[in-house]
Structures are given as C-alpha cells and as structure tokens.
C-alpha positions in Angstrom: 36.2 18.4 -33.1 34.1 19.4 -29.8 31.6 16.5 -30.2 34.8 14.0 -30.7 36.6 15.1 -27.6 33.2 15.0 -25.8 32.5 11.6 -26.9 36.3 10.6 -25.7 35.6 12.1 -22.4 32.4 10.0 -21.6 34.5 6.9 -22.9 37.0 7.4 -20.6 34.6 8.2 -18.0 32.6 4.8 -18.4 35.8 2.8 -18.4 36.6 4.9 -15.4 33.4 3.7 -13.5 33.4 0.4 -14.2 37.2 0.0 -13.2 35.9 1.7 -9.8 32.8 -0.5 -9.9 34.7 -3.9 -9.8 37.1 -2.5 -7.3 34.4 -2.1 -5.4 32.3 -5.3 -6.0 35.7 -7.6 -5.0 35.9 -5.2 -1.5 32.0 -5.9 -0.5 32.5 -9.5 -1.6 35.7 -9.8 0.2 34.5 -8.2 3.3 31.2 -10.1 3.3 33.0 -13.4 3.1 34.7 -12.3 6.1 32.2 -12.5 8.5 34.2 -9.6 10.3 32.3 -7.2 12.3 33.0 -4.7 9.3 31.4 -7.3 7.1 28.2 -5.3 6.8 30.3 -2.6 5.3 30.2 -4.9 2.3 27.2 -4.5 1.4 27.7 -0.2 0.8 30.3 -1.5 -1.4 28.4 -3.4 -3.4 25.7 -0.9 -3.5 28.2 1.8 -4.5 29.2 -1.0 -7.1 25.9 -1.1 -8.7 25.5 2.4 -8.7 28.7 2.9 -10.6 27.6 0.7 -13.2 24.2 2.0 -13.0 25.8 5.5 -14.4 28.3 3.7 -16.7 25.2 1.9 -18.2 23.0 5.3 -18.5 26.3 6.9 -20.3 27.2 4.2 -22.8 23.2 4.0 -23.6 23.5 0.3 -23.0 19.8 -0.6 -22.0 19.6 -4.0 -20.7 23.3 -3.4 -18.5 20.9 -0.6 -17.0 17.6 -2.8 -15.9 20.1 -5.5 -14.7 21.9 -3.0 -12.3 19.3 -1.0 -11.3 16.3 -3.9 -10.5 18.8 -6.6 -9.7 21.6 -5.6 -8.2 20.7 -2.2 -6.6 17.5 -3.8 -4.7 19.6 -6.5 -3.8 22.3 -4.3 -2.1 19.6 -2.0 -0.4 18.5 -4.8 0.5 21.2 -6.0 2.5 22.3 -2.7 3.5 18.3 -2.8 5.0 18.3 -6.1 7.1 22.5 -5.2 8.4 20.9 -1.7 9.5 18.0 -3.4 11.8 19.5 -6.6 12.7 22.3 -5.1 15.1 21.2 -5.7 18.3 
C-alpha cells in the first residue's frame, strides 16, 4: 500500500514537471521572439524548461527523453544563456 502511494506521488510529480516545463518553454519562446530587452530572459526559461524535463525523465526512468534533454536542449540553453551574458555591451 506504501510502494502504490509512492509510485502515485512520483506520477503526479512527473506530470507536475512537465506541465511546468511547457509553461516554461512557451515563456522563453515567447519572450525570445520578442526581441524585447527582457528577451534574453528567454533563454533561463528554456533552460529551467529542460531542466524540468531533465528530472521528469530521470523519475519516469525514460532513457532516451533524458540524453535528449540533457545533451540537446540543456547545452543549447547554456548556451544561449552564455553568449546573452557576454554580448551586453
């Protein structure tokens, strides 16, 4: 009975995170198709997107959702969150 209400926890949690992790993706695309002076924002967005799935991926145990986050998506955002850092002048 412990291990099933465990198991519904992380469930809810995962659904939880990847709710949050869209939410966030359509923010940091939104703001970076702005080309706003907040625009760089968008790009902690995205990396707090991919970060979100990144966990939902490690707690569902679902192994190629967690290479495609973490190489793909996570280098990209750093990335970007890299060259908006040092190109303000």
């Amino acid at each position: 009975m412990v291990h099933s209400l465990k198991i519904k926890r992380k469930l809810l949690l995962v659904k939880y995170l990847r709710a949050s992790s869209s939410t966030c993706a359509v923010i940091g695309g939104i703001l970076l198709a702005a080309k706003v002076a907040l625009s760089g924002y968008g790009f902690i967005f995205l990396a707090l997107s991919s970060s979100q799935m990144l966990l939902a991926s490690i707690l569902s145990n679902d192994r190629s959702m967690m290479i495609y986050s973490a190489s793909l998506f996570l280098f990209v955002d750093c990335l970007g969150i890299y060259r908006w850092i040092f190109n303000q002048t």
